[in-house]
FINU-320919 format. One line per 3 residues: number of its first residue (from 0); their letters; for each residue x, y, z of N, C-alpha, C. Coordinates in steps of 0.05 Angstrom, whole numbers, plus 5000, padded with zeros to 4 digits. Example, Ala and Ser with C-alpha at 12.3 -4.5 7.8 and 13.67 -1.06 7.14 Angstrom:
BEGIN
0	as	5264,4886,5156,5246,4910,5156,5264,4934,5156 ~ 5257,4955,5142,5273,4979,5143,5258,5001,5157 .
//
This chain:
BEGIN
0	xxx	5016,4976,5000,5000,5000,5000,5017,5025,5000 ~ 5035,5020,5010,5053,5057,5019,5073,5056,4987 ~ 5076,5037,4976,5087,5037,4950,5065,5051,4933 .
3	xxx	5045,5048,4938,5023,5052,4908,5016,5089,4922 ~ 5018,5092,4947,5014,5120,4949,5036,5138,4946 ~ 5052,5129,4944,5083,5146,4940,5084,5149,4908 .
6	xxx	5073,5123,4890,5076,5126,4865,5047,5150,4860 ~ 5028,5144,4870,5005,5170,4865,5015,5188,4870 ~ 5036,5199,4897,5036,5229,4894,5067,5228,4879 .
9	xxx	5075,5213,4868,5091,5228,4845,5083,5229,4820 ~ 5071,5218,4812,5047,5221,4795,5023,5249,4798 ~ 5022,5251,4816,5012,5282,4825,5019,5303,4814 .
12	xxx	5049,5301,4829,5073,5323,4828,5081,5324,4802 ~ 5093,5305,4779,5091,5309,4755,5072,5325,4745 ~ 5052,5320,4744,5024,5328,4736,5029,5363,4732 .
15	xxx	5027,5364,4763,5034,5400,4775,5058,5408,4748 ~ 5081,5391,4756,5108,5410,4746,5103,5421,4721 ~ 5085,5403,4700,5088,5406,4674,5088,5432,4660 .
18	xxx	5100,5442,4635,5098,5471,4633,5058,5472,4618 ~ 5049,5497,4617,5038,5506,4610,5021,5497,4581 ~ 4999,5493,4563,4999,5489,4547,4980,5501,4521 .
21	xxx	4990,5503,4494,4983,5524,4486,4961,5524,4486 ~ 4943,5546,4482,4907,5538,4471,4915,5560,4436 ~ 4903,5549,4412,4905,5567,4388,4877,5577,4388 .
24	xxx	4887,5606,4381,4864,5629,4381,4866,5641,4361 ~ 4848,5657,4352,4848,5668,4328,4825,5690,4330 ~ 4834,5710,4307,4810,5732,4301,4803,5727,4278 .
27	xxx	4780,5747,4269,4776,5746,4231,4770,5715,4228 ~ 4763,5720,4205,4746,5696,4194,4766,5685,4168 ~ 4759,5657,4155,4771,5646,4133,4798,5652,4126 .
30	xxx	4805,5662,4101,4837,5660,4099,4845,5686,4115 ~ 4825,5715,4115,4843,5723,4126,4850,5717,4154 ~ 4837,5710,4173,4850,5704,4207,4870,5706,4208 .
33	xxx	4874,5716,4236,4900,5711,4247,4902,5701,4263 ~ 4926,5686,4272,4919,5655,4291,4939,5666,4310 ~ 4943,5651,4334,4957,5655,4350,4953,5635,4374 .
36	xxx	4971,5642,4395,4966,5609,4420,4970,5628,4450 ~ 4944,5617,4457,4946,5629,4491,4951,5617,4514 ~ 4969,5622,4529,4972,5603,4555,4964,5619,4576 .
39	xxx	4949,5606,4599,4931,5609,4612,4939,5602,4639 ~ 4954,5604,4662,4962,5590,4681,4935,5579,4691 ~ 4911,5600,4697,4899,5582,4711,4866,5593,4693 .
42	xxx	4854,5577,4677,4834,5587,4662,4807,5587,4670 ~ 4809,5581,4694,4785,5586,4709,4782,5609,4734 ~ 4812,5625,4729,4805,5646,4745,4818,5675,4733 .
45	xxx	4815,5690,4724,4820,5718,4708,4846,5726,4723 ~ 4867,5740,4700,4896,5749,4728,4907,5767,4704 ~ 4937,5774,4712,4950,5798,4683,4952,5782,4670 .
48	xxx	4954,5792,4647,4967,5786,4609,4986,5793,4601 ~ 4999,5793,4586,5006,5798,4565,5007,5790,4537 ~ 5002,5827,4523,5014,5806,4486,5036,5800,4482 .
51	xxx	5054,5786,4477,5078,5782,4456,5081,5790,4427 ~ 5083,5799,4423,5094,5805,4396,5124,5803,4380 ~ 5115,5784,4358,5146,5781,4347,5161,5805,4331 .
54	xxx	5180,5795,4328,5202,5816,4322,5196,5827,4284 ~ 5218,5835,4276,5219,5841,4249,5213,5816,4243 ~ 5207,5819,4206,5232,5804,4187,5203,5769,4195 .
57	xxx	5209,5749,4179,5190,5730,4185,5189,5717,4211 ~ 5181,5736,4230,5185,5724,4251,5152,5712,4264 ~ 5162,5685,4281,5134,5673,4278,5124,5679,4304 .
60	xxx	5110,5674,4330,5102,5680,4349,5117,5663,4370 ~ 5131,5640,4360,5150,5632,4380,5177,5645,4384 ~ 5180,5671,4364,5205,5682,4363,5222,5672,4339 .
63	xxx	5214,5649,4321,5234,5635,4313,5233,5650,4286 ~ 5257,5656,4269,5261,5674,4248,5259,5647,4225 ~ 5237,5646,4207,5231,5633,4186,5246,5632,4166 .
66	xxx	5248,5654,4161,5265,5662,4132,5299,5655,4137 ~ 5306,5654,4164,5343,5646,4174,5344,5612,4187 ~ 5312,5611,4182,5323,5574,4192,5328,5577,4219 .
69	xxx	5325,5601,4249,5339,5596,4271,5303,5596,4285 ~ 5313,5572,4299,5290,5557,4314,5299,5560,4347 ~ 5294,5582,4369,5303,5594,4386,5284,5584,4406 .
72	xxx	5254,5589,4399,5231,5593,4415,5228,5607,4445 ~ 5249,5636,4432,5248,5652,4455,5225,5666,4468 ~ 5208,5672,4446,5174,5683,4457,5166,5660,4468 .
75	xxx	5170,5634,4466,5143,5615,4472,5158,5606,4509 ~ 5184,5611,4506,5195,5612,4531,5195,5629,4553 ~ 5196,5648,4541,5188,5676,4559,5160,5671,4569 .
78	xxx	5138,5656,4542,5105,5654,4564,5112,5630,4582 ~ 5128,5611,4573,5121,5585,4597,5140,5606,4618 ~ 5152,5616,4626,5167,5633,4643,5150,5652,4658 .
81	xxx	5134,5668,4639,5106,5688,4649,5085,5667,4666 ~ 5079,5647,4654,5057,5628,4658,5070,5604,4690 ~ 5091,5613,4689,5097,5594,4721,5100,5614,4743 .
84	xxx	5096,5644,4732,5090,5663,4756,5064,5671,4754 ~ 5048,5663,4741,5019,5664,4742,5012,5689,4724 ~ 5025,5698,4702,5019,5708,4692,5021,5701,4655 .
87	xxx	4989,5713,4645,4982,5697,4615,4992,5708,4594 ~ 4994,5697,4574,4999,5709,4555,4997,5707,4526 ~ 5000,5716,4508,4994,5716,4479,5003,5722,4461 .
90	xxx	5015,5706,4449,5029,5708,4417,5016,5703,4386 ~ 5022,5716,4382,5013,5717,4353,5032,5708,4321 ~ 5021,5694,4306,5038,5703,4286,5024,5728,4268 .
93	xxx	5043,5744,4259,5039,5760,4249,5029,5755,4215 ~ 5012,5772,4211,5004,5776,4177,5018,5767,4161 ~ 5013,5748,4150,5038,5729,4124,5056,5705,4136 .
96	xxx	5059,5705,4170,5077,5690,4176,5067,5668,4191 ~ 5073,5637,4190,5062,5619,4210,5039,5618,4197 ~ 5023,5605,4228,4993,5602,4212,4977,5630,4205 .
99	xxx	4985,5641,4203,4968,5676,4179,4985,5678,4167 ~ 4994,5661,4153,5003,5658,4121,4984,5669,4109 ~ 4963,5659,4107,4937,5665,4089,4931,5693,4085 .
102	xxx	4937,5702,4105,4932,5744,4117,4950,5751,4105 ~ 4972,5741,4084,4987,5768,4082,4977,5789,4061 ~ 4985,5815,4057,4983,5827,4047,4990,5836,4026 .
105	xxx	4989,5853,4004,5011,5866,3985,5028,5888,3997 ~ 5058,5879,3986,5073,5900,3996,5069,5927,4002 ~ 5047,5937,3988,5042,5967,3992,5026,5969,4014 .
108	xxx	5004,5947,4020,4989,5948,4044,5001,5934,4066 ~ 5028,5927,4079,5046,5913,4092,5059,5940,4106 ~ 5044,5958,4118,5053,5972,4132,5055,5973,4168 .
111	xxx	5073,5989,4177,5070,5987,4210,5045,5995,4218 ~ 5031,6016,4199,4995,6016,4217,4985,5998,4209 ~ 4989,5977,4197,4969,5954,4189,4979,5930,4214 .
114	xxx	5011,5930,4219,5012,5917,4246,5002,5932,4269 ~ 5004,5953,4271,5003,5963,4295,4964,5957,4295 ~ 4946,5962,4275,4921,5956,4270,4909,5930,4281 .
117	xxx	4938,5915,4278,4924,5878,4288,4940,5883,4316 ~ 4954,5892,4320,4966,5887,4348,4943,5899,4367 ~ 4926,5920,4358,4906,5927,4366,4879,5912,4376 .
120	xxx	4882,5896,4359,4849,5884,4352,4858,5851,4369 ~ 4888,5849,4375,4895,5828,4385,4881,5833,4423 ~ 4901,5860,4413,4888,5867,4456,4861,5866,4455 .
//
């Protein structure tokens, strides 16, 4: 018996340690949407946020730069990091990149008010 309760509460405690896990969210409808993944420490009770936002250049919402092949997953680290101090958060890929491939735009309409527009509509 004291074997099978020692293996339950480590089995417990695993459970607890695990990091965080994404949920994918999205705005807009059909191709254009934009998708993105929210982690939630605790989703049954409201606490701070944050957005994330990626960098220049094809960058995807985990941070990782598409177009250079470097696979970092510094944003998605920073939320499991935010998310074990109890705070949520939200990344996005941006218009054209990741899953909103579909969203991109023409170069002429690929401007910073058109990000700064979705970074908007994200909050």
């Amino acid at each position: 018996m004291p074997l099978f309760s020692l293996m339950l509460a480590a089995a417990a405690t695993a459970a607890i340690s695990l990091p965080p896990t994404d949920r994918e969210v999205e705005i807009g409808q059909g191709e254009a949407a934009l998708h993105g993944a929210l982690i939630a420490p605790d989703p049954a009770r409201p606490g701070p946020a944050v957005l994330l936002l990626p960098g220049s250049g094809p960058e995807d919402r985990n941070g990782d730069d598409l177009g250079a092949g470097q696979r970092s997953h510094t944003l998605k680290l920073i939320a499991e990091s935010l998310a074990a101090e109890g705070i949520g958060s939200l990344r996005i890929d941006k218009r054209g990149v990741g899953a909103s491939a579909a969203a991109a735009l023409p170069p002429k309409d690929s401007t910073v008010n058109r990000f700064v527009r979705d970074a908007v509509a994200w909050a």
